[in-house]
DRENDO-1510 file (C-alpha; in Angstrom, 1 decimal, always signed):
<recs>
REC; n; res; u; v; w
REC; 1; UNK; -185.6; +2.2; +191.2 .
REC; 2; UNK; -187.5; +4.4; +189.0 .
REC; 3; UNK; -190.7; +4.2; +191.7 .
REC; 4; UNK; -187.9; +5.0; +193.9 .
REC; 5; UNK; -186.9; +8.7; +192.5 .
REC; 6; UNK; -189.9; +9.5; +191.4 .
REC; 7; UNK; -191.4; +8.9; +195.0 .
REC; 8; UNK; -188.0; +10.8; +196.6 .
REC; 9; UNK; -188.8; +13.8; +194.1 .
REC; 10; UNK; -192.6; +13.5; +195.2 .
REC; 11; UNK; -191.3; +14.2; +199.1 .
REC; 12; UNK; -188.5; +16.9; +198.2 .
REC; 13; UNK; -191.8; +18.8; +195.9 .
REC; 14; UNK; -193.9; +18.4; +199.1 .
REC; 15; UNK; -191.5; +19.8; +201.4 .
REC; 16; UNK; -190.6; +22.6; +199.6 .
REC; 17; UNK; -194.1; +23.3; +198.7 .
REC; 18; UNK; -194.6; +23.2; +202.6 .
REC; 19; UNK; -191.6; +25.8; +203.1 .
REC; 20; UNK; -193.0; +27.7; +200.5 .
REC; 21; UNK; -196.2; +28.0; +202.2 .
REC; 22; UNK; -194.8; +28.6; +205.3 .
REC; 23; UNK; -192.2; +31.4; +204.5 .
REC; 24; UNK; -195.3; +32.9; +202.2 .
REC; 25; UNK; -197.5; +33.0; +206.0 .
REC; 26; UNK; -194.5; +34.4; +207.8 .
REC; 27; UNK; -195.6; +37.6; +208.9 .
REC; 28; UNK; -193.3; +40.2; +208.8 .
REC; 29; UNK; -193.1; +43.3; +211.4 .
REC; 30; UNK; -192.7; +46.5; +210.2 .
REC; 31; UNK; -191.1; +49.3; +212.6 .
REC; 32; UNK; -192.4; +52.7; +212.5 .
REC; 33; UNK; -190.7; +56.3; +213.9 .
REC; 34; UNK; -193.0; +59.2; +214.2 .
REC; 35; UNK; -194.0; +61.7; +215.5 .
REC; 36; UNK; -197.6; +62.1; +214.4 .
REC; 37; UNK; -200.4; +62.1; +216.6 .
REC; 38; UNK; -201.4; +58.6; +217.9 .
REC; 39; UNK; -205.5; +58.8; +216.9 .
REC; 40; UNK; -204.2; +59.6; +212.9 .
REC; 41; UNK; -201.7; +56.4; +213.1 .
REC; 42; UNK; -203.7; +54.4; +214.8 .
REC; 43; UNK; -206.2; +54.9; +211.4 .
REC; 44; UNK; -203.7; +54.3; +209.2 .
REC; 45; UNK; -201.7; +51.8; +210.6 .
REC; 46; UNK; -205.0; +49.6; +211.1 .
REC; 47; UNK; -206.3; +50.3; +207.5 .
REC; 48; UNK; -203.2; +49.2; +206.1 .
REC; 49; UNK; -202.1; +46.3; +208.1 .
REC; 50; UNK; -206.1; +45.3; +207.2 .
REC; 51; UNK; -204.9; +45.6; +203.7 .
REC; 52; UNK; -202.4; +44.1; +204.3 .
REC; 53; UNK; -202.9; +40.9; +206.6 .
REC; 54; UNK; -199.1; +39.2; +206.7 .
REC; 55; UNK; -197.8; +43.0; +207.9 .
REC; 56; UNK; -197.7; +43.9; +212.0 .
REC; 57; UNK; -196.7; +47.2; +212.8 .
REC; 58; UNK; -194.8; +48.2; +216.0 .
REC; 59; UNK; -195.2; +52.3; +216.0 .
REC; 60; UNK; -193.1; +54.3; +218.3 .
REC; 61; UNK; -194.9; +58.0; +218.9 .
REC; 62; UNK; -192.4; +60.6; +220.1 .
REC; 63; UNK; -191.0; +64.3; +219.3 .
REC; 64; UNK; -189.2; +64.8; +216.0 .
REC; 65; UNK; -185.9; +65.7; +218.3 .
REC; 66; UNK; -186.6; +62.5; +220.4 .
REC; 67; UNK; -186.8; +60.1; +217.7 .
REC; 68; UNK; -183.4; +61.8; +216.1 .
REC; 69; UNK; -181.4; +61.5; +219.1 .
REC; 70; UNK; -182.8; +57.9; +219.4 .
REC; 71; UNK; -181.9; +56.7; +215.7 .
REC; 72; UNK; -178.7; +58.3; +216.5 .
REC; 73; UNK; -178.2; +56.2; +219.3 .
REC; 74; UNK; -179.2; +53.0; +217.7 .
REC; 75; UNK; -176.6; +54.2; +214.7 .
REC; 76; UNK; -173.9; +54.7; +217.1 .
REC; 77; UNK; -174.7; +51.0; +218.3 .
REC; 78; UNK; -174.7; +49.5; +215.1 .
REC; 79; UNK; -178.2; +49.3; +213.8 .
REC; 80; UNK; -181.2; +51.6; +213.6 .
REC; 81; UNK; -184.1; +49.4; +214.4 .
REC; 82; UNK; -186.9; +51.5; +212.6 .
REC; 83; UNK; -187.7; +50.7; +209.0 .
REC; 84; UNK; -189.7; +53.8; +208.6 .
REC; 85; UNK; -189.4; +57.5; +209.9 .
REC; 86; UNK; -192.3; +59.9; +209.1 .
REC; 87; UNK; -192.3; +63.6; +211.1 .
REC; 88; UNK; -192.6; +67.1; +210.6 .
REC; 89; UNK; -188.4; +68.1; +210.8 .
REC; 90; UNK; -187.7; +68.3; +207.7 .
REC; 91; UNK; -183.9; +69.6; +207.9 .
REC; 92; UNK; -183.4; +65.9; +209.5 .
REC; 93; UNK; -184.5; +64.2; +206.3 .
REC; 94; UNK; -181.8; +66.3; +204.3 .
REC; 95; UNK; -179.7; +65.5; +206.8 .
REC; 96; UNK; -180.1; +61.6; +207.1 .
REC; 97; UNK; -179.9; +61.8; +203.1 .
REC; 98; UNK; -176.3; +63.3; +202.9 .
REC; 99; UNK; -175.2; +60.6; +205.7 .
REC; 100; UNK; -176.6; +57.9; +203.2 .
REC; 101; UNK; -178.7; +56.4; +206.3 .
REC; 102; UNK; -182.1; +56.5; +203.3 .
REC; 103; UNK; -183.3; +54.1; +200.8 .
REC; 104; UNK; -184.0; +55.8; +197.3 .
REC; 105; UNK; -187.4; +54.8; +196.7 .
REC; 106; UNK; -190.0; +56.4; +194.6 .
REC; 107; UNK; -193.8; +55.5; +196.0 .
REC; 108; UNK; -196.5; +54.6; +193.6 .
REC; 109; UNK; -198.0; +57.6; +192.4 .
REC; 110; UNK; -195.6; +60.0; +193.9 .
REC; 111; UNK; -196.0; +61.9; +190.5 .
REC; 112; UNK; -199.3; +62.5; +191.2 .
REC; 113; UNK; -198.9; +64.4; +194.3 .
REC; 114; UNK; -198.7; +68.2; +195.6 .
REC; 115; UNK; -195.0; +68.2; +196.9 .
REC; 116; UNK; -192.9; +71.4; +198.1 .
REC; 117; UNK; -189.9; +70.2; +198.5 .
REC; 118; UNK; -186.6; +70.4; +196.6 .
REC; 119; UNK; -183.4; +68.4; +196.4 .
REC; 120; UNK; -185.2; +65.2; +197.8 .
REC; 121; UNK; -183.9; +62.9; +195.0 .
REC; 122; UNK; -186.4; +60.2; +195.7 .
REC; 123; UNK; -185.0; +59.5; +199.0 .
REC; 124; UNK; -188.5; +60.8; +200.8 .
REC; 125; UNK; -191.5; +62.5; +200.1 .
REC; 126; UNK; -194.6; +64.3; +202.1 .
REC; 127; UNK; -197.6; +62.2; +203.2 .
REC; 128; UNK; -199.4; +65.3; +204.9 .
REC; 129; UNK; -199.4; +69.3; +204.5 .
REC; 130; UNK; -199.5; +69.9; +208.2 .
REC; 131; UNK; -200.4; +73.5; +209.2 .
REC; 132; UNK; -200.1; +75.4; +212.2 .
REC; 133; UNK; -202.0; +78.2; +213.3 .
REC; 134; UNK; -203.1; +80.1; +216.2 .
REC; 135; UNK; -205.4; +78.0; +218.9 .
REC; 136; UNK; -207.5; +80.0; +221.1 .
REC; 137; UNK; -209.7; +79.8; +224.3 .
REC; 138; UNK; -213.2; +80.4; +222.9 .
REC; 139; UNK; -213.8; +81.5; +226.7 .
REC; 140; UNK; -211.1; +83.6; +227.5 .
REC; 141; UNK; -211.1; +85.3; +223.8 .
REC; 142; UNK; -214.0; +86.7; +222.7 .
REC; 143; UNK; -212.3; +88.4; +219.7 .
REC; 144; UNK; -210.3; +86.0; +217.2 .
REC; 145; UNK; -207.2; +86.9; +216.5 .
REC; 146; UNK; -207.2; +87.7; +213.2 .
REC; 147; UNK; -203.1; +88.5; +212.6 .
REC; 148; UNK; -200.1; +87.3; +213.8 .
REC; 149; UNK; -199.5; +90.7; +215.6 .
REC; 150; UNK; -202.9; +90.8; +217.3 .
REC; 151; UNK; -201.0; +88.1; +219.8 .
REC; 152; UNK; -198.8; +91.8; +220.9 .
REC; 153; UNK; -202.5; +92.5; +222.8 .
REC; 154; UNK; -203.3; +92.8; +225.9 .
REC; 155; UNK; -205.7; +89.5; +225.5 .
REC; 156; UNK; -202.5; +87.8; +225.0 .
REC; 157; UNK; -200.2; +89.4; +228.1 .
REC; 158; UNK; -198.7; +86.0; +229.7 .
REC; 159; UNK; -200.5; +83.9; +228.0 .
REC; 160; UNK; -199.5; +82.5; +224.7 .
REC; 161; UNK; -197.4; +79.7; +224.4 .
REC; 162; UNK; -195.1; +77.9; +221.5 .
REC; 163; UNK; -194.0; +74.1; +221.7 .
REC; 164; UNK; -190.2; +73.5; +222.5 .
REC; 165; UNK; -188.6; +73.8; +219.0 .
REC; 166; UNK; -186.1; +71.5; +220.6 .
REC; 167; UNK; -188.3; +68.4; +220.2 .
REC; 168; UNK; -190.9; +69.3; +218.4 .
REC; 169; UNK; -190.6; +69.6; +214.8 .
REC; 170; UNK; -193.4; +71.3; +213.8 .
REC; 171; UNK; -192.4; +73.7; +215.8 .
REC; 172; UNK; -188.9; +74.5; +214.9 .
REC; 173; UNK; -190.1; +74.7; +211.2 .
REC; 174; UNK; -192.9; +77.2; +213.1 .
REC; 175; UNK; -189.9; +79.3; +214.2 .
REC; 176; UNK; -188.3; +79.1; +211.1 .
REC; 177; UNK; -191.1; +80.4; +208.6 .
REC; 178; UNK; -192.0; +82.8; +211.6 .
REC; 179; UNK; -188.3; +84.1; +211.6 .
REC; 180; UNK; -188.7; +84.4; +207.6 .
REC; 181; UNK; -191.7; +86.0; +207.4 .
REC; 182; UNK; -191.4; +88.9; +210.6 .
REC; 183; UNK; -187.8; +88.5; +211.6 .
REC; 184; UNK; -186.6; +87.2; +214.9 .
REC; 185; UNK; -187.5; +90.8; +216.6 .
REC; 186; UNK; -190.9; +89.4; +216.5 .
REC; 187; UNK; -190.0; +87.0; +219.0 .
REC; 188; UNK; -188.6; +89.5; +221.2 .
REC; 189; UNK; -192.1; +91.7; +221.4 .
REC; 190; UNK; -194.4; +88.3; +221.8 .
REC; 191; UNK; -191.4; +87.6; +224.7 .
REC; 192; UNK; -192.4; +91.1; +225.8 .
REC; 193; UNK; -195.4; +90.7; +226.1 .
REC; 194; UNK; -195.3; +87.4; +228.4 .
REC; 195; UNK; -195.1; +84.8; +225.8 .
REC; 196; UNK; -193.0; +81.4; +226.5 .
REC; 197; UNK; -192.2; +78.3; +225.5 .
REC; 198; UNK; -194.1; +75.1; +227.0 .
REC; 199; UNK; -193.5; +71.6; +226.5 .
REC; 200; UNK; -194.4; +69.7; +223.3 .
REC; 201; UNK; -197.3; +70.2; +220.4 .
REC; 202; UNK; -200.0; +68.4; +222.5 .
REC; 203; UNK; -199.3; +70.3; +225.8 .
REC; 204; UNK; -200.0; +73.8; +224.1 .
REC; 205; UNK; -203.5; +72.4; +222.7 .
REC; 206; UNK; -204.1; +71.0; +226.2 .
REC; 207; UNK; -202.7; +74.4; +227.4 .
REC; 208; UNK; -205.3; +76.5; +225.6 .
REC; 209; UNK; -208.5; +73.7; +226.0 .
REC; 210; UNK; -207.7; +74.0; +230.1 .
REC; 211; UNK; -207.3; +77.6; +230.4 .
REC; 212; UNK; -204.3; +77.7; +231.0 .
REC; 213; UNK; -203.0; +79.8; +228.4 .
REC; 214; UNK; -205.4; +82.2; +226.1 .
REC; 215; UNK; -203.7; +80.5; +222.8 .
REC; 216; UNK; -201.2; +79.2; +221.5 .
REC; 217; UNK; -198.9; +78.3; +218.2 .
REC; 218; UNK; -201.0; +74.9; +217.4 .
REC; 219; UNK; -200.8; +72.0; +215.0 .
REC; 220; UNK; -204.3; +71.4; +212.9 .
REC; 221; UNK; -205.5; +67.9; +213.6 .
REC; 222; UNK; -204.3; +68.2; +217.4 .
REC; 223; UNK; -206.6; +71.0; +217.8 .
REC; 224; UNK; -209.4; +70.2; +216.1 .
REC; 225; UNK; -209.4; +66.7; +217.4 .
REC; 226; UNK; -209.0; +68.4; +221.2 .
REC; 227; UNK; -212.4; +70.5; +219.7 .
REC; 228; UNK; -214.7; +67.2; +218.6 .
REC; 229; UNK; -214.0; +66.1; +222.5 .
REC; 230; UNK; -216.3; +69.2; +223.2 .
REC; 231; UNK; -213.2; +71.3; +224.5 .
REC; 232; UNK; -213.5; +75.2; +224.5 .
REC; 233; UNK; -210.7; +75.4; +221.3 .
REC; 234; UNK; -210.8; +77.2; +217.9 .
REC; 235; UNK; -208.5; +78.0; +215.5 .
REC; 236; UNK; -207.9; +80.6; +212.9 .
REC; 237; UNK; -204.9; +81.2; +210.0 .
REC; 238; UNK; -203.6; +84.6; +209.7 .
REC; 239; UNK; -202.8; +85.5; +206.1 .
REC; 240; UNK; -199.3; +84.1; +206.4 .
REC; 241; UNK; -199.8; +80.4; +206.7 .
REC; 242; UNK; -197.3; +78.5; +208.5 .
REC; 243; UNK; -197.6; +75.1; +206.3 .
REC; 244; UNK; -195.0; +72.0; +206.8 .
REC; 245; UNK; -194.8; +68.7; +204.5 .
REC; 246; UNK; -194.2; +65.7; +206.9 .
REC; 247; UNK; -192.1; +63.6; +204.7 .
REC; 248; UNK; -191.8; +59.8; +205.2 .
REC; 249; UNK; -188.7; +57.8; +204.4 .
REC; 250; UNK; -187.0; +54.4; +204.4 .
REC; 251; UNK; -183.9; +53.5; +206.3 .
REC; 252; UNK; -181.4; +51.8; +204.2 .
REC; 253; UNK; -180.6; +48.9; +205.8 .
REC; 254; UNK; -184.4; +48.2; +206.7 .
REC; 255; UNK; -184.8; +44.3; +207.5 .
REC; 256; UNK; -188.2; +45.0; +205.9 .
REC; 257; UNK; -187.8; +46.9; +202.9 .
REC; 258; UNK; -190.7; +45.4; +201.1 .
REC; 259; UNK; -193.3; +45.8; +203.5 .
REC; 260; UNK; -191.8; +49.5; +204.6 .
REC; 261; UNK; -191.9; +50.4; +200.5 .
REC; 262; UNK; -195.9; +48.9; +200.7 .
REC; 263; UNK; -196.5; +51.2; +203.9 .
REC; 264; UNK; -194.6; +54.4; +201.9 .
REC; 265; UNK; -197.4; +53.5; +198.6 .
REC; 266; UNK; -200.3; +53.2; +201.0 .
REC; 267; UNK; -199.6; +56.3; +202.8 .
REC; 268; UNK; -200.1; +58.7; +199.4 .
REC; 269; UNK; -202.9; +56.2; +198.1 .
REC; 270; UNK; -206.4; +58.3; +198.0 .
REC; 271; UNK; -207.6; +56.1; +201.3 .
REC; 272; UNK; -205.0; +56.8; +203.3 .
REC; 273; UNK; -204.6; +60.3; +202.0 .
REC; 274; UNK; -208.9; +60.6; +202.9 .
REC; 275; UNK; -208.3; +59.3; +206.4 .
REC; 276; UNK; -205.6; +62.0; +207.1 .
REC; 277; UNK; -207.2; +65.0; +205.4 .
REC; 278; UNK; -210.7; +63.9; +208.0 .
REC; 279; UNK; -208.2; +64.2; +211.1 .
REC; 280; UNK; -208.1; +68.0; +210.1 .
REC; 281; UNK; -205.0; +68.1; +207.8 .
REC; 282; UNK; -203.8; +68.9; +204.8 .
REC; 283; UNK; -203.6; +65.9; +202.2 .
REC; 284; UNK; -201.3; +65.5; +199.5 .
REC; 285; UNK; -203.2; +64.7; +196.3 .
REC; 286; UNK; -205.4; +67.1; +195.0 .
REC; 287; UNK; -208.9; +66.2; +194.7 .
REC; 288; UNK; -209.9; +65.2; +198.1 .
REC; 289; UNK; -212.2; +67.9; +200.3 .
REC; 290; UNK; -211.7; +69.5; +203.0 .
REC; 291; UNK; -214.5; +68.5; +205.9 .
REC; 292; UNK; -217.5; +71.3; +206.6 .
REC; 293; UNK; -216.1; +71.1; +210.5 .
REC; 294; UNK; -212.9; +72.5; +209.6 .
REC; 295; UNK; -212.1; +75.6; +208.6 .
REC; 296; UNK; -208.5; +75.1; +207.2 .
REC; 297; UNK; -208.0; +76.4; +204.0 .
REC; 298; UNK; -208.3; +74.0; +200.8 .
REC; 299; UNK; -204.9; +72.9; +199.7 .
REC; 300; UNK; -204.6; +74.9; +196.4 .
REC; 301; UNK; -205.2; +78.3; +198.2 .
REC; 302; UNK; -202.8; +77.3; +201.9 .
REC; 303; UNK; -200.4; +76.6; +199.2 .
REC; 304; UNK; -200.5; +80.2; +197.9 .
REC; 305; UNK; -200.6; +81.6; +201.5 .
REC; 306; UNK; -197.8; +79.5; +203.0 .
REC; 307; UNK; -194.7; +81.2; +204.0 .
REC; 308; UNK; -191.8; +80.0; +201.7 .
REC; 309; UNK; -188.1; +78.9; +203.1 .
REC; 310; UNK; -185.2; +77.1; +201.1 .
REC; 311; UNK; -185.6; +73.7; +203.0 .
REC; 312; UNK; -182.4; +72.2; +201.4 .
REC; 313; UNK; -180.6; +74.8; +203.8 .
REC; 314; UNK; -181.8; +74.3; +206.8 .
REC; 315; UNK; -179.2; +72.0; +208.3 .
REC; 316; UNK; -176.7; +74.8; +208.4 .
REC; 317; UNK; -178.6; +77.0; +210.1 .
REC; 318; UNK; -181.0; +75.1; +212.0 .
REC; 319; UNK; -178.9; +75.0; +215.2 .
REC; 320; UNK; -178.9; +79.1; +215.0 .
REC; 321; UNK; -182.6; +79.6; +214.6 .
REC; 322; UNK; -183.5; +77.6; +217.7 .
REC; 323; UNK; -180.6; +79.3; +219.7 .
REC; 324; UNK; -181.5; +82.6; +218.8 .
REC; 325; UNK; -185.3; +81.8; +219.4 .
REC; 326; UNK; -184.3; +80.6; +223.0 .
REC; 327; UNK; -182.7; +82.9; +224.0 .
REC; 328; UNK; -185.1; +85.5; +223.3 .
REC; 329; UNK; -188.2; +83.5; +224.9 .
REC; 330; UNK; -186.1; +82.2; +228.1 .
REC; 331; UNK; -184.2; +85.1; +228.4 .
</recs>
């Protein structure tokens, strides 16, 4: 009898120790939003999922306003199937906050980094500085540009061009900072003087690299990865930087909350920070330099450039800015 149990225990301890071992192996899949350039997730994404073997990654690359209207969708259906969302809009992330769609979740080591923003409450933080400037034709302009108003010039006449601010969120936070720092009768003299709006952030950069346009309102790593390819593309920072945090977040009801809260700690660790700073973009942390090949500003001094908006009030006003920017450059 007592050979009995002990042999009956000796199964169960087996089993279980194989169910263990098998739920341990059981790899889970993580679902990421974004709206970051595929050649700077692809780096990450593979870096981490190295790091961490049992973790896939399934990575959808689209516009900010895409991947909004998207989750929105999936919400009205009853589930949002991302477990992360990571992108330049940041009046979304404010938004998603107050409609309690966020986990609360403070990285490792998010004390230790450079971040803007106000009113997040630990429901997300920034995991680049992204910067815009102007991207020019180094065959069609001889002359940098070397303000924003030089774009009023004749070297400019039909020929610069802003993303959509529609679905692009780097642009509509362009238009917004633009808006604060010249007013929205800026708009109306670059509209006067043939300037338009295109399709998304990569089109403009492909815009300027072909010709097609003189410049452009352009992200940083876009460009300067578009000018490693050996494409005729600079760009230069007026005084007034236009600089966005691209926070990162994780839905509520993720299936995968551990392995989306390992991917929100990797993405401010030094290594990832290192590989997004060599794409041609701002890191986080402090400490890590900028590459000879670029010439964006350090961190420290784009931060004391950067045109300054109250982000926590964007939502009620966001709507307007784009509207009035429309109308002006499609009017």
């Amino acid at each position: 009898m007592r050979k009995t149990a002990i042999l009956l225990l000796a199964v169960t301890l087996v089993l279980c120790l194989a169910a263990c071992a098998e739920k341990a192996e059981q790899p889970e899949t993580l679902v990421v939003y974004t709206s970051m350039k595929d050649t700077l997730v692809t780096a990450l994404v593979d870096d981490f999922t190295e790091k961490h073997p049992s973790i896939t990654a399934e990575v959808r690359i689209d516009g900010a306003g895409t991947l909004m209207a998207q989750i929105e969708s999936e919400r009205q259906a009853g589930k949002i199937l991302a477990d992360i969302i990571w992108t330049s809009e940041i009046p979304d992330f404010y938004y998603m906050k107050d409609e309690g769609l966020l986990l609360q979740y403070s990285p490792t080591g998010a004390d230790d980094i450079l971040n803007p923003l106000e009113g997040t409450e630990g429901y997300f933080i920034p995991a680049r500085l992204g910067t815009m400037g102007i991207a020019y034709n180094t065959d069609i302009i001889q002359t940098p540009p070397a303000s924003w108003r030089d774009l009023l010039g004749p070297d400019y006449s039909n020929g610069f061009a802003f993303a959509n601010p529609e679905t692009s969120g780097t642009a509509l936070m362009a238009v917004v900072l633009l808006t604060e720092a010249f007013g929205e009768e800026f708009f109306g003299e670059l509209r006067a003087n043939g300037a338009f709006v295109g399709q998304g952030s990569t089109w403009v950069v492909e815009a300027v690299s072909s010709g097609e346009i003189a410049a452009g309102l352009a992200v940083d790593y876009i460009t300067f990865d578009k000018a490693r390819s050996g494409a005729p593309i600079a760009m230069v920072y007026p005084q007034e930087m236009i600089v966005i945090p691209s926070p990162v977040a994780i839905f509520k009801d993720s299936p995968n909350t551990a392995a989306a809260k390992k991917f929100a700690d990797y993405l401010i660790t030094p290594e990832a920070q290192q590989l997004i700073e060599s794409t041609g973009t701002l890191p986080v942390l402090n400490g890590i330099p900028n590459p000879g090949e670029y010439n964006i500003p350090p961190v420290a001094e784009a931060m004391t450039r950067a045109i300054l908006v109250d982000e926590t009030d964007m939502m009620t006003w966001k709507d307007e800015v784009i509207g009035a920017f429309l109308a002006i450059m499609q009017g």
